[in-house]
C-alpha positions, 0 to 999 in steps of 0.5 A: 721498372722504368729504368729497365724499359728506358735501358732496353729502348736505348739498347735497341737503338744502338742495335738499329744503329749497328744494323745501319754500319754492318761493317762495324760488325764485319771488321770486329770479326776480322781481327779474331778471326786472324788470330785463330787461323794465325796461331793455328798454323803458325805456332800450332806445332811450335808450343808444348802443351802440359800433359799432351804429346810434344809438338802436338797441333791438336792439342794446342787448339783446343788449348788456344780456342777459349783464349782466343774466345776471351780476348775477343769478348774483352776486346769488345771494350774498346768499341764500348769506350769508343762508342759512348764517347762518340755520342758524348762528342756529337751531343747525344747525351745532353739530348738524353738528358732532356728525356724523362728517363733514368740517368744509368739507362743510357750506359746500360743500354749501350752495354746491352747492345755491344753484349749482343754484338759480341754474343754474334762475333763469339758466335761465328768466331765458334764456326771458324774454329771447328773449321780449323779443328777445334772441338768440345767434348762435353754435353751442350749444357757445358758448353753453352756454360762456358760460352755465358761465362765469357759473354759475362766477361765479355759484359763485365769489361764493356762497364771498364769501356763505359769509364773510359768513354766517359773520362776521355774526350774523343772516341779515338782517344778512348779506342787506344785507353780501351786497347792499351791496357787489354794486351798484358792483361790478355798475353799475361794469362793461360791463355796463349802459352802455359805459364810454366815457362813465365818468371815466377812473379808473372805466372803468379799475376797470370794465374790470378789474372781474371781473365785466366779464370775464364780462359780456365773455365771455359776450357774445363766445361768445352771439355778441352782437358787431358785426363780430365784436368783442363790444359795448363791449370796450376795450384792457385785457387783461381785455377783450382776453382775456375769457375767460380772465380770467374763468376766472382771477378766478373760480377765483381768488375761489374759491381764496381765498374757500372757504378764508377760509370753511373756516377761518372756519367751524372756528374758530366750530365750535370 
């Protein structure tokens, strides 16, 4: 129970510290918010969507849309890495230390708060999104579902973050390990082009990729399908059953991420 209290005490003063930088919040949101208008507009009428008529820009947006919500939950590991560098660089850690508080709380309340934070970026990247023409067509209950499934992924890849401000010594150094390896993880996926115009041996890395199983789902439950079959799913099982992989590669990357930080972050408070 202690752990708990001592991880939301540290959650909530890195939210405070959020709070005092807002534009760490406003620059967060500019990145995304160019690539739903860019993709939009500029490829919108340029990409055949599976099973929807050719050239069709409606289709694509609702094709784009849970891509475009993933890669910003994903993204958000950069700012985790960064972040828990930074306070590993300025010393706040060997202050954590002197507290009577439990050693994982530190990582814990960190990632709760960029879990917050990116619950307010996917919040207002949805309102862009209906602004351009995106929409749902499921029950609020489905929707909401498939907006938890990407926080959950969202959460998940702030552990990869955690690691990799810990293993790095500055917080620039673990910007670019957060972003390097996220661009052919995101762009190898179902979530831009389908992937029947890729070479076999990547549709096969896409279609297991975990970040498709999310992009997947989310588009099954927004009720972005064409005869009831979300856009560009294929016959692998993560695709058959997207919803499920996607609880399974996130608990999974969780379960085997945090303890990697945990005990990373004993050995460097040692």
């Amino acid at each position: 129970m202690s752990g708990t209290t001592d991880s939301l005490v540290i959650a909530h003063r890195n939210l405070l510290r959020m709070s005092r930088i807002p534009e760490m919040i406003l620059f967060g949101l500019i990145q995304p918010v160019m690539f739903v208008v860019l993709f939009t507009y500029v490829f919108g009428g340029s990409i055949n969507v599976p099973g929807a008529p050719a050239g069709s820009a409606s289709a694509y947006k609702e094709f784009l849309m849970a891509g475009i919500f993933a890669q910003t939950v994903t993204f958000a590991t950069a700012g985790a890495g960064a972040g828990i560098a930074d306070d590993m660089h300025k010393g706040l850690i060997d202050r954590f230390r002197s507290l009577p508080m439990a050693r994982g709380a530190v990582l814990t309340g960190r990632t709760l708060a960029d879990l917050v934070q990116t619950a307010v970026t996917l919040t207002v990247l949805a309102g862009v999104a209906l602004i351009v023409g995106w929409r749902t067509h499921e029950n609020i209950g489905k929707v909401l579902g498939g907006f938890a499934l990407l926080l959950l992924l969202g959460y998940a890849f702030t552990w990869i973050g955690a690691l990799i401000g810990l293993t790095v010594r500055t917080p620039e150094a673990a910007t670019s390990g957060g972003l390097i390896w996220l661009f052919p993880l995101t762009f190898i996926s179902i979530a831009f082009v389908p992937v029947n115009g890729m070479p076999r041996f990547l549709q096969y890395v896409a279609e297991w990729n975990p970040f498709s199983a999310t992009v997947a789902a989310s588009r099954g439950l927004f009720g972005n399908t064409i005869d009831g079959v979300p856009l560009s799913v294929t016959g692998a099982w993560p695709m058959q059953h997207p919803v499920w992989a996607s609880i399974i590669w996130s608990v999974v990357i969780i379960a085997v991420f945090r303890t990697l930080a945990v005990r990373k972050y004993r050995r460097v408070d040692a």
